[in-house]
C-alpha positions as CSV (number, residue, x, y, z in Angstrom):
1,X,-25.4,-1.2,7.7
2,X,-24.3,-2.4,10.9
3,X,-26.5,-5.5,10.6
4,X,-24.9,-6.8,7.3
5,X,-21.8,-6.4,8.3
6,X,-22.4,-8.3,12.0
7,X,-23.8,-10.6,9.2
8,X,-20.8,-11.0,7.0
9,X,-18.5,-11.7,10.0
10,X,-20.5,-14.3,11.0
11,X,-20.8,-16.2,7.8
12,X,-17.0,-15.9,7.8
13,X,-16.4,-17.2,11.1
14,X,-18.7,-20.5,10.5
15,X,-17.0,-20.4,7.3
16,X,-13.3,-20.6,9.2
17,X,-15.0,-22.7,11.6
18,X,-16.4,-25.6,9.6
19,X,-13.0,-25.2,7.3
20,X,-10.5,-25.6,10.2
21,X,-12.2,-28.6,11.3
22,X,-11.2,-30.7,8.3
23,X,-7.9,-29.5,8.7
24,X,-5.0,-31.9,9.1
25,X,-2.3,-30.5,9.8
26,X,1.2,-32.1,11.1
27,X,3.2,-30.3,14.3
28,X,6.4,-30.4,13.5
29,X,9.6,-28.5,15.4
30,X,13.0,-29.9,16.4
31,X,15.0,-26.4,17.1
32,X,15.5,-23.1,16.0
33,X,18.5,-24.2,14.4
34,X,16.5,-26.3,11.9
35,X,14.1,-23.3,11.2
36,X,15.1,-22.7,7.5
37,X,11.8,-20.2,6.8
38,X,9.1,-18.3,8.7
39,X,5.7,-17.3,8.1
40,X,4.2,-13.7,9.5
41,X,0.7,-12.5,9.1
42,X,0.6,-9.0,10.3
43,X,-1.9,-6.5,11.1
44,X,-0.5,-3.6,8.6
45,X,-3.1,-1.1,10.0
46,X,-0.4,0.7,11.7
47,X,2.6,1.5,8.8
48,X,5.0,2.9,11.8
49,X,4.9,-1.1,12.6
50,X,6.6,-1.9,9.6
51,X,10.2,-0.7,10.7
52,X,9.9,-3.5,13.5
53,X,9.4,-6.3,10.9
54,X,12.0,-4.9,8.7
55,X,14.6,-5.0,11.6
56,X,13.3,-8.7,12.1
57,X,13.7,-9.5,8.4
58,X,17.0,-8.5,8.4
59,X,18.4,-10.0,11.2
60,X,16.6,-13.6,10.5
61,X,18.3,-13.1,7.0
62,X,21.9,-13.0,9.1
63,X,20.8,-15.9,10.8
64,X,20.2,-17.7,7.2
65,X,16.3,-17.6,7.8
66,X,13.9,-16.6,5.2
67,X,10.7,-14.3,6.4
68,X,7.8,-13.9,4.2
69,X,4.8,-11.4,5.5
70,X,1.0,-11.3,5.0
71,X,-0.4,-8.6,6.2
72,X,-3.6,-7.1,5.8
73,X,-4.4,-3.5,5.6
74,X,-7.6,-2.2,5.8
75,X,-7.9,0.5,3.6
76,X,-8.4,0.5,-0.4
77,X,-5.1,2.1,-1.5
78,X,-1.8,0.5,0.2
79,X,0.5,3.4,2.0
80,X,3.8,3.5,-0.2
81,X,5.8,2.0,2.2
82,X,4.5,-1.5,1.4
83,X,5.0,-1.3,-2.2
84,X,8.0,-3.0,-4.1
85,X,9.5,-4.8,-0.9
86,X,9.9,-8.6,-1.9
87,X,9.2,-10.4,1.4
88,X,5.6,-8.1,1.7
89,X,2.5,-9.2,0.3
90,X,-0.5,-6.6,1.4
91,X,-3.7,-7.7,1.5
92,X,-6.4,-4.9,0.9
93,X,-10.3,-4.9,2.2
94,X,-10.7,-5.4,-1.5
95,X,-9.1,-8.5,-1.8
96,X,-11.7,-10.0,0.6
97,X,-14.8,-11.7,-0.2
98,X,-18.6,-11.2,1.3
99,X,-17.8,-12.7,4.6
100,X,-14.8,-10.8,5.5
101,X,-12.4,-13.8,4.4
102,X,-9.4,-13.3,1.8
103,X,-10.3,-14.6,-1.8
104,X,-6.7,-13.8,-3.1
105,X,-4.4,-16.0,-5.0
106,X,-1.5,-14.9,-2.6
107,X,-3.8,-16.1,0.6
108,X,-4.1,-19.2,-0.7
109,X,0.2,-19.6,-1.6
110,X,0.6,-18.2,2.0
111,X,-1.6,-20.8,3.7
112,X,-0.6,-23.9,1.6
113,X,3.3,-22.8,1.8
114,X,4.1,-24.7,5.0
115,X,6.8,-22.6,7.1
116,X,8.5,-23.9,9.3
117,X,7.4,-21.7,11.8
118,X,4.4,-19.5,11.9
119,X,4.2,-16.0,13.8
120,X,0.8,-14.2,13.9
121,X,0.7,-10.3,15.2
122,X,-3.0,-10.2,15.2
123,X,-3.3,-8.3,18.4
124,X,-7.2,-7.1,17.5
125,X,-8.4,-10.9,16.2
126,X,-9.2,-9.5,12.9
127,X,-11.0,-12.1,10.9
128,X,-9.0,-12.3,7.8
129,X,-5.7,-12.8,9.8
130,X,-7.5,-15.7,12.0
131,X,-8.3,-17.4,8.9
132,X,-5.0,-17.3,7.3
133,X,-3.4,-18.6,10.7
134,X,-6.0,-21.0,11.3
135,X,-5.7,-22.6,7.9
136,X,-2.2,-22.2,7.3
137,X,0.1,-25.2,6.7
138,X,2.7,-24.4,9.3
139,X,4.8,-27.0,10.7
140,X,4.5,-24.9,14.1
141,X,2.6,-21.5,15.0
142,X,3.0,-18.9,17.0
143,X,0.4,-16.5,18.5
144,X,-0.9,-14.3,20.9
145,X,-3.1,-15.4,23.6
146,X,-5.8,-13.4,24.9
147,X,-8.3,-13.5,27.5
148,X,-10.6,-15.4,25.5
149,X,-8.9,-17.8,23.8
150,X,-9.2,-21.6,24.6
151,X,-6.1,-23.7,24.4
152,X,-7.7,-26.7,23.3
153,X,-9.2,-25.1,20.4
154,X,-6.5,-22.6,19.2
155,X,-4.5,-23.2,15.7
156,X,-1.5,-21.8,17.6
157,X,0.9,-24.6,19.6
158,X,2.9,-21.9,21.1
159,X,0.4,-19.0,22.6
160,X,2.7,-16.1,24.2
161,X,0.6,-13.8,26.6
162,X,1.1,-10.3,26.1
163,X,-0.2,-7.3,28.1
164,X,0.1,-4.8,25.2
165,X,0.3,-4.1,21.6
166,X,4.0,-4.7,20.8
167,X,4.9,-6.3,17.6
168,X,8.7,-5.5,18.7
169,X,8.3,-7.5,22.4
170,X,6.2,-10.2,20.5
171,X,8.7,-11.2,18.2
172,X,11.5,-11.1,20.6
173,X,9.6,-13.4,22.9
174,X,8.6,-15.4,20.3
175,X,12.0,-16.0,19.0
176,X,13.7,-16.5,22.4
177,X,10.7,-19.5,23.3
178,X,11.3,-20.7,20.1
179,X,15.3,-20.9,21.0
180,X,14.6,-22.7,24.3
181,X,12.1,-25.7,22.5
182,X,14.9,-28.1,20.9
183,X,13.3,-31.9,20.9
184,X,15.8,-32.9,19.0
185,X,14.4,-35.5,17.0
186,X,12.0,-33.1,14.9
187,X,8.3,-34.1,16.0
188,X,5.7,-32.1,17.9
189,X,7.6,-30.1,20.8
């Protein structure tokens, strides 16, 4: 059992692999001020996490910013608290295809919506997250380096190191880098 599924996730990572190498994909950030939507693709493993993200909802709403989620939780049935909430979609481990990678029609509107900005709380690099970050349209993303990740090869053009799992932290730090980048004129900061 453990064999096929070592198996899968290595057919999907070639998969994301050979896919995010056609990508084109423009970088594209001015300010914060100019930031009219954002993008998050969440872990939802842990539903205590989702009060964090609701705070965040509401306060980009106050600043006149709309958040969408993705998140993927890895059980069959969705815990009630994700259910009926309008900027939530959830994906479920049956909503992904042989090789670990989503094969959902509200993947695909999430990738090819280009946010403005992109925020990714993947703190455990699970593969259907990657793939939705890596192939995502974003105008700019935002996500968390770890040991292992290489710059150069990263989908993310902000990485924020962080020494724990804190979706709270993350999102504070993310917004207040985000607040400091202003070019000005609306090309790659």
């Amino acid at each position: 059992m453990e064999f096929l599924k070592s198996l899968r996730m290595k057919i999907g990572r070639n998969i994301l692999r050979r896919k995010s190498l056609k990508q084109k994909r423009k970088t594209r950030y001015s300010s914060f001020s100019s930031v009219k939507n954002i993008g998050i693709v969440w872990d939802a493993s842990d539903p205590a996490e989702f009060r964090v993200l609701s705070e965040f909802h509401k306060k980009m709403e106050e600043r006149k910013i709309s958040v969408s989620v993705l998140g993927y939780y890895p059980g069959h049935d969705l815990p009630a608290t994700y259910t009926a909430i309008s900027f939530l979609t959830c994906l479920k481990r049956d909503d992904l295809g042989f090789p670990y990678l989503p094969g959902s029609g509200d993947a695909e509107t999430f990738i090819k919506k280009g946010h403005d900005v992109l925020i990714a709380l993947n703190f455990k690099n699970i593969l259907p997250l990657q793939y939705i970050s890596s192939l995502s349209l974003a105008h700019f993303k935002v996500g968390i380096k770890d040991a292992g990740s290489d710059p150069v090869k990263s989908p993310f053009d902000l990485m924020i190191d962080m020494k724990k799992h804190d979706i709270k932290a993350f999102l504070d730090e993310a917004i207040r880098y985000l607040e400091m980048i202003n070019t000005g004129d609306g090309k790659a900061a």
